[in-house]
Structures are given as C-alpha cells and as structure tokens.
N, C-alpha and C positions, 0 to 999 in steps of 0.2 A: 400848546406846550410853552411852557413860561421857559425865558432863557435869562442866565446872568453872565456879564458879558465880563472878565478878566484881565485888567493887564497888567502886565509887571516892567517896571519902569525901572532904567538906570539911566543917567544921562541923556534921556532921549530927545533934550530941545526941541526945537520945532516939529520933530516927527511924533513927539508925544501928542501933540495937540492938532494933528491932523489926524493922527490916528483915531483919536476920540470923537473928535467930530462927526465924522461920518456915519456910525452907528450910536450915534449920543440922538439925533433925529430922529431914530427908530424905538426911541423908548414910549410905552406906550401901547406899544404895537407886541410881537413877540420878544421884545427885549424890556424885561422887566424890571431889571439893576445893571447899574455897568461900578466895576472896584477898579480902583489903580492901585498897585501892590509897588511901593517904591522900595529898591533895594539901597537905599543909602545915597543916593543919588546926590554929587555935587554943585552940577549945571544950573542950580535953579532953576530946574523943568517945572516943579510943581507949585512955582509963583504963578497967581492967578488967574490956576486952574477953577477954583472951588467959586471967582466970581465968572467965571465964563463957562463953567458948567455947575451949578447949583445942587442937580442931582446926582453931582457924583459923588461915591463915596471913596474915601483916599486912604489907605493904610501904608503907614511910615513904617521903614525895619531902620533900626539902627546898624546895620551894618549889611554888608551885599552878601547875603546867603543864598547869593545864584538862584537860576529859572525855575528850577521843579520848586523847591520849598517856598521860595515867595509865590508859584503861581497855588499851589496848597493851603494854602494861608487864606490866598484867596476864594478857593471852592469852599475851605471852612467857616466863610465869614458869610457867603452868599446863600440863596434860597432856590431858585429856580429848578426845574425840572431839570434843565440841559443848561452845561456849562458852555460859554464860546470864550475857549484859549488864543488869546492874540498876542503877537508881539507890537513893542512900540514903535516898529517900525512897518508894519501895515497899512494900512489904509481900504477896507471893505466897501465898494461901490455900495450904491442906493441897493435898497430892496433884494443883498445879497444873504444878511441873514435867516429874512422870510423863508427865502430858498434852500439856507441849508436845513432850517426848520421841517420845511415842506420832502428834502429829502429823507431826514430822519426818521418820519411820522409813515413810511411807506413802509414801515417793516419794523415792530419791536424787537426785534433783536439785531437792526441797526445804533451801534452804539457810538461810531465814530464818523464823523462827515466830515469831507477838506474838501474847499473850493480851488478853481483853475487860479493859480498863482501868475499872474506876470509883474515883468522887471517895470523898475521908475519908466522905462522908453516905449512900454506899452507888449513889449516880444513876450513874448512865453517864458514861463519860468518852471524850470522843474519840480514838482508838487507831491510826488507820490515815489513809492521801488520796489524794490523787492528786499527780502529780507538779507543782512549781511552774513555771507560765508566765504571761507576758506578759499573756497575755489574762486568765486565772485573779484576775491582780491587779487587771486594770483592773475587770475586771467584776462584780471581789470588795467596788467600794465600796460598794456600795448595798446590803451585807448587814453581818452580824455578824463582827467580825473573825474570830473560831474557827474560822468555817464555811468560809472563803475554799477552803484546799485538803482539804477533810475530805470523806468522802460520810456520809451522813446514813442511810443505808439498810443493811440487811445484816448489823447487828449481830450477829441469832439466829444463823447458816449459818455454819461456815469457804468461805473461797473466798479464793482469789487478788486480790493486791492490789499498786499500788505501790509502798507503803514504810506500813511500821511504825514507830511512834515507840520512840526507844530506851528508854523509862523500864523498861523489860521484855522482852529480846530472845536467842531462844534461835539462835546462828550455829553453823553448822557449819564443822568446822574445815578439813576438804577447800576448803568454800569460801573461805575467807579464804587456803590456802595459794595456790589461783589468784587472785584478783584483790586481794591485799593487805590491809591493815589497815585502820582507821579511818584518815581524812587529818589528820593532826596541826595544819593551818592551820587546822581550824574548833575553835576553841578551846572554842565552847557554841553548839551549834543547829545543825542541818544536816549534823551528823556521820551520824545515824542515816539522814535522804534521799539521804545523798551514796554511802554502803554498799550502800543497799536499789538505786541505780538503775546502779551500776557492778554488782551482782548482777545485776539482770536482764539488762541491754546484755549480760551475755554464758551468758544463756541458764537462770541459775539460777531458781528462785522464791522470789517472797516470801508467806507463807499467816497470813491472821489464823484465829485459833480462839479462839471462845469458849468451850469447853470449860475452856481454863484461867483462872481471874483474879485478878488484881492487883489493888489495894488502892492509886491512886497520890496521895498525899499534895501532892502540884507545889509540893514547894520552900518550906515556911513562911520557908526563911530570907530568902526575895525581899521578904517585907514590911521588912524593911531598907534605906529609899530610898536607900541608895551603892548597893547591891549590888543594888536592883532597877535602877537605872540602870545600873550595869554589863553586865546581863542584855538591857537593849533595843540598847546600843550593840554588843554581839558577835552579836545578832540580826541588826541591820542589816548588821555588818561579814560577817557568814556568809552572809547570802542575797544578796549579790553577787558573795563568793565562789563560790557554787555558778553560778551565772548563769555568771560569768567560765570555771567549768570546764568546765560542761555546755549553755550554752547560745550563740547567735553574738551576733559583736561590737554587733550591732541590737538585739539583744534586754539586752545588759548593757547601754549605754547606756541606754536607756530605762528599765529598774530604777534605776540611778542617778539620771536626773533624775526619776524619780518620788518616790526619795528624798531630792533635794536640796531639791524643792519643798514635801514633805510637812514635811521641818525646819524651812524656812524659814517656813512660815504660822505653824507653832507658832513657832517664836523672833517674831515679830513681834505673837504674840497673848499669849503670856510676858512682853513686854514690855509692852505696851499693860496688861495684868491687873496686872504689879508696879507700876506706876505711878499705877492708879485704886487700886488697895488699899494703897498706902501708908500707914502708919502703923496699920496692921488687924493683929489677932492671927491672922486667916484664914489656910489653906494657899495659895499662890497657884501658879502653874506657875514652874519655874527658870529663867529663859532660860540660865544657863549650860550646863544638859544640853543644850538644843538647840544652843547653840555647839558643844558637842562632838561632838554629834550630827553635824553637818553637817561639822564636821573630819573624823570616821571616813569617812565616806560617801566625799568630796570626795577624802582621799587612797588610797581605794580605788580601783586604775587598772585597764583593761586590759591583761593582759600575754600576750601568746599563749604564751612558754615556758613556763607555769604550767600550761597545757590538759595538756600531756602528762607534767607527773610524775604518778604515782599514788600511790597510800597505801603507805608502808614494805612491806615481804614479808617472811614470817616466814623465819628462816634455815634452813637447810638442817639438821635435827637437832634443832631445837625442839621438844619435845613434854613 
C-alpha cells in the first residue's frame, strides 16, 4: 500500500520542520509522497524547506481556509492508496507509519488508523472517544473537561473505536472515494469526528494502534490569546455544527442553550472580575470574547438542508 503523507501548515516554525523530518526518511518505503498544504502562513515556515527536503512537494493557499479544505486540497493533489493526515505539530517516531500501514492491511474494510498519541514530556496523550452526545455533556460536568468524550482504558490493545483524533490519521483512499472528504464547514475541530462517524454510519472501521506513535506537540502557537480565542470560538461553532448534522433538532437546541448559558455566566463573571480588578496589573477574563462567544453560538441556527450535503467527492480520475 502506497501512502501520501499531508500536511497543512499555518505558522508552524520549527514544528513544521520536525514534523517533516521524521516521516520524510520513510520515503521510499511505504510513503510515497509527502505535500505541505500552507494556509497563508506568515512565520516564514516555508523558507528552506524545498532545499532541506527536495521531495517535497508544497502547495501555497493564499489565504488560511482552515484544516479540512487545505488538508482536501491536499488528498486532491496526491496519488497514493492511503492518505496519512498530520498535523504540523506532530512528530511520527521511526517506523510508525509501516505500522499503521501494517494495521490497515489486516482487514479491507479498515478505513481509518490512529496511533497512541503522547504529550512533548513523553505521558500519554488522549487519542481516541466516543461519539459526542447530549447526555455525554451533561454528565460530563462533574469531571475534567478532557475526559468528557475520551475512554480512559485500552491504551496497551488495538481495538475498534469511534473516532480518532486527527492530529495523526492514516485514511484510506477507497474510503474517502465513497463517503467523501473532510466537510469543509468545520473550519477547526470536529472535522476528524465528523469523518470518523460518516465512516462508520456506513459500515467502515475506525482502529487505534498503539503500535505506532506520534509525538503530539497541541499547537504552541494557541498560547497566542487572539488565536487561542479564535480556537475556542470555531470549537464552539464546530460542535453545533456536528449536532446540526448528526444529531436531531432536540438534541441541537439543547447544545446550544447549554452554550448560550455556559457564555453568558462567564460574560457576567468577566464583568463582575473587570470591574473589581480595576486599575490592577492582573490578567482578568475579557468579557469581549464572551460577547463573541455567544454571538457565534447565537447565530448558529438550525438548518435541515445542511443534514444532507455531505463532504466534497473526489472526482472521477483523481489519483
């Protein structure tokens, strides 16, 4: 099985270039192309790249049209049997691709493979969940956020799962020619749940393996508060999204007023905190994010024609 390996690059500095590295050694082998999909990127990440990897190939977007449609762009552009979706903040130890290869290849209607994720420190990192529900969230308050849709068990074993997070995801290409591509409305977050469960709904698998593992870094450039706020409000705007696609009208409402409520305590406790720490060098909470916050939320509607488009289809002769 031929693989073409994907990344989509915004800012990623040196994490771009570690990331590449290490499955850029494996070409040759089961990785047959590797693309970097740049979304507009300003960092001069992708100053010399092209002389410190030769074979790679680079596609520039003029402007940052976020993870699904730049990583799209890039399955459109590639060849291989089986796509491997990265982020630029990964880093794939030796000999981890073979292996997700080697798991894919145990079963053709394995369509999706994700390796044991751990943190920059070496710990574990959560890598797989279960699908998001109603009850899941409500009952997810009395715990640690992380934990809400994750299982906590099962690390050691490969075994069947409901979705893999995308920071590391080896897809098959068979599969993506039936049920499409990533959905290009989830701009950040939700793209890899919304893959993994339009896969299964129609019969594929999704298999973690700890055999292979990643290295996942989560984003340094999120300590950036514009762009960590940018990050919670496409969260938000994404997992209503998903609600609206895959779940009923009962069910999205109530994600939304659980969202609208969840903004509104914070914007009134945002408030309340700017007001007593007036004149204080302290960090305090913005109540303008939360304005925005509950803008996103709020104009996020139900729309039933939305249920039935599905993600792009690759065209007929793409390979």
């Amino acid at each position: 099985m031929r693989v073409s390996a994907i990344i989509v690059n915004w800012n990623g500095g040196d994490l771009l270039r570690n990331c590449i590295a290490s499955p850029y050694r494996e070409l040759g082998g089961p990785l047959a192309e590797m693309i970097v999909v740049d979304n507009a990127s300003s960092d001069q990440s992708l100053e010399c790249l092209q002389h410190a990897f030769p074979a790679l190939d680079i596609v520039r977007l003029s402007e940052n049209f976020g993870f699904a449609k730049a990583t799209n762009l890039g399955i459109l552009a590639s060849r291989g049997e089986a796509v491997l979706m990265m982020n630029n903040d990964a880093v794939a130890t030796p000999g981890s691709i073979a292996l997700l290869v080697t798991a894919m290849e145990q079963d053709e209607r394995i369509a999706i493979v994700g390796p044991q994720l751990r943190n920059s420190d070496g710990s574990l990192q959560l890598s797989y969940g279960r699908f998001p529900s109603v009850s899941g969230v409500v009952g997810g308050f009395h715990v640690r956020k992380g934990d809400r849709y994750y299982e906590r068990r099962g690390y050691e074993n490969p075994h069947d799962v409901d979705w893999l997070t995308g920071a590391c995801l080896l897809l098959r290409r068979r599969m993506l020619d039936e049920i499409g591509l990533l959905d290009e409305r989830f701009f950040f977050n939700y793209e890899d749940v919304d893959l993994c469960k339009r896969a299964r709904d129609r019969g594929w698998r999704c298999v973690y393996t700890p055999d292979a593992s990643v290295i996942h870094h989560r984003a340094r450039s999120s300590d950036n508060p514009q762009i960590k706020e940018r990050i919670l409000l496409e969260k938000r705007r994404s997992q209503l999204l998903y609600y609206r696609k895959h779940g009923s009208v009962l069910s999205f409402y109530l994600i939304k007023i659980l969202n609208l409520a969840y903004g509104m305590l914070h914007l009134l406790w945002s408030e309340f905190a700017a007001i007593a720490n007036r004149g204080s060098t302290g960090q305090v909470p913005r109540p303008q994010f939360y304005r925005r916050l509950l803008t996103t939320v709020w104009a996020t509607g139900w729309s039933p024609q939305t249920r039935a488009i599905r993600a792009p289809t690759i065209p007929g002769g793409v390979r």
